[in-house]
N, CA, C and O of each residue as an XYZ file, in Angstrom:
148
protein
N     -42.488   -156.845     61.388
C     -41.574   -156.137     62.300
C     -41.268   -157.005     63.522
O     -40.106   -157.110     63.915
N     -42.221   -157.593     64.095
C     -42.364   -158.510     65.150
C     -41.137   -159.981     64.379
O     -40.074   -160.362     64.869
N     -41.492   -160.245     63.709
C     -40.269   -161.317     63.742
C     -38.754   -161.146     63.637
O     -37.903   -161.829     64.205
N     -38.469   -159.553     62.362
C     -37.361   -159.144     62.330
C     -36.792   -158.550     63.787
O     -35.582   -158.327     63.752
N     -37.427   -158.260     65.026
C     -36.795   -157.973     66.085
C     -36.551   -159.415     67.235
O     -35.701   -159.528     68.117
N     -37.380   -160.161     66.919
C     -37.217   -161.683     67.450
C     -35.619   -162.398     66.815
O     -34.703   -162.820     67.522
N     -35.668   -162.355     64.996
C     -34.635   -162.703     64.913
C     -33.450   -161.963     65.283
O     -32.357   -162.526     65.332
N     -33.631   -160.455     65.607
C     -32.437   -159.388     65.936
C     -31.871   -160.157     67.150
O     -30.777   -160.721     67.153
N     -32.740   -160.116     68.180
C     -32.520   -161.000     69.647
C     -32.192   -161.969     69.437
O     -31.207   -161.965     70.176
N     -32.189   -163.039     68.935
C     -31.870   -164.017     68.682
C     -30.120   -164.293     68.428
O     -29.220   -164.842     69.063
N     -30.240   -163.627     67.226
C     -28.656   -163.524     66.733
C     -27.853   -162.606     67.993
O     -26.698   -162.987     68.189
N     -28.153   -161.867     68.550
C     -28.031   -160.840     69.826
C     -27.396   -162.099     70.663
O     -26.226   -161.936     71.009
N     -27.869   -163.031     70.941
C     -28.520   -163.949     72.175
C     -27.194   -165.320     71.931
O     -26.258   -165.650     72.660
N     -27.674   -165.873     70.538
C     -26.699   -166.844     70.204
C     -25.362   -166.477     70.044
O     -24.495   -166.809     70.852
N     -25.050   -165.509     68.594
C     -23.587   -165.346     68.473
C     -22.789   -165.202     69.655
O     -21.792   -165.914     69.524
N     -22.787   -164.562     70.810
C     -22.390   -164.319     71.780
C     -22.077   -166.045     72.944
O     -21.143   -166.434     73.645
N     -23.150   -166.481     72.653
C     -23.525   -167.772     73.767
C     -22.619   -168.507     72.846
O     -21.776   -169.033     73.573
N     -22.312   -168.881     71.275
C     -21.935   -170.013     70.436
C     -19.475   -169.295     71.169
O     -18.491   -169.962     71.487
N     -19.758   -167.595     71.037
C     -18.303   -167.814     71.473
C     -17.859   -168.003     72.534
O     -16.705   -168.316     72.828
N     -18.876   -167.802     73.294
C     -18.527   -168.150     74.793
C     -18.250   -169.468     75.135
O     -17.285   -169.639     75.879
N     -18.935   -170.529     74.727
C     -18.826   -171.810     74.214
C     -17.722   -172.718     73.856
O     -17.125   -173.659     74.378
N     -17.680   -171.774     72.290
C     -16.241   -172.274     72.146
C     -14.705   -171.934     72.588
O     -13.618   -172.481     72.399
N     -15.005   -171.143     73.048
C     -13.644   -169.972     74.194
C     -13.582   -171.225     75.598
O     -12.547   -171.761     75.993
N     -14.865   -171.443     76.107
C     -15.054   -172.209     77.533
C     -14.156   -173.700     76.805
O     -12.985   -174.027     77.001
N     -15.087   -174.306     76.034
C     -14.321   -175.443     75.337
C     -12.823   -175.587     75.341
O     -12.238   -176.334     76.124
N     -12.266   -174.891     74.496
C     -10.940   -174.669     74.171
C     -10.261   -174.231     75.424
O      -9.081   -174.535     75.248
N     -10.380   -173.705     76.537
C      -9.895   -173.503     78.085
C      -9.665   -174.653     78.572
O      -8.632   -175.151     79.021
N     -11.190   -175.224     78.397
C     -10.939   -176.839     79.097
C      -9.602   -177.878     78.432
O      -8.789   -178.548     79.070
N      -9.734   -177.721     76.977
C      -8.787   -178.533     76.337
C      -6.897   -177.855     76.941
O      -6.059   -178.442     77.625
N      -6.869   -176.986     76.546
C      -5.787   -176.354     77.177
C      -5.107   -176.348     78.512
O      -3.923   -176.479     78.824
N      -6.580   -176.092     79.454
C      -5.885   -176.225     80.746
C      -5.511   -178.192     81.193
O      -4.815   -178.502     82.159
N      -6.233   -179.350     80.131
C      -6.012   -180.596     80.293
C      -4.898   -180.743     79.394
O      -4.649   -181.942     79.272
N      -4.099   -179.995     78.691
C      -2.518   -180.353     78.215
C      -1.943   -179.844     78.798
O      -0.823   -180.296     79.035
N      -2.292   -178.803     79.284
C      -1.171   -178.427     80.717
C      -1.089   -179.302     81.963
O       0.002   -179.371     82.529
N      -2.083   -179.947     82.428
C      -1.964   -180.529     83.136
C      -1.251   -181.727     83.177
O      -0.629   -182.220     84.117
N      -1.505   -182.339     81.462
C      -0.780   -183.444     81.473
C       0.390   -183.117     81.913
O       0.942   -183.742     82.819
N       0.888   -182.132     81.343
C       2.829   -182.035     81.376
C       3.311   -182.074     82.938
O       4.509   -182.024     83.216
């Protein structure tokens, strides 16, 4: 039980942190082609 609620948190913890990530990423790229123009 103890590990299946570790991995619950986990996936809780990451999926969230991995889109935030790639959302932050892709802002940066975006707001540097706008800038180029």
């Amino acid at each position: 039980m103890i590990e299946l609620i570790a991995v619950t948190i986990l996936i809780l913890v990451v999926i969230p942190a991995l889109i935030y990530g790639i959302a932050f990423v892709l802002n940066i790229l975006f707001n540097n082609r706008n800038q180029q123009k």
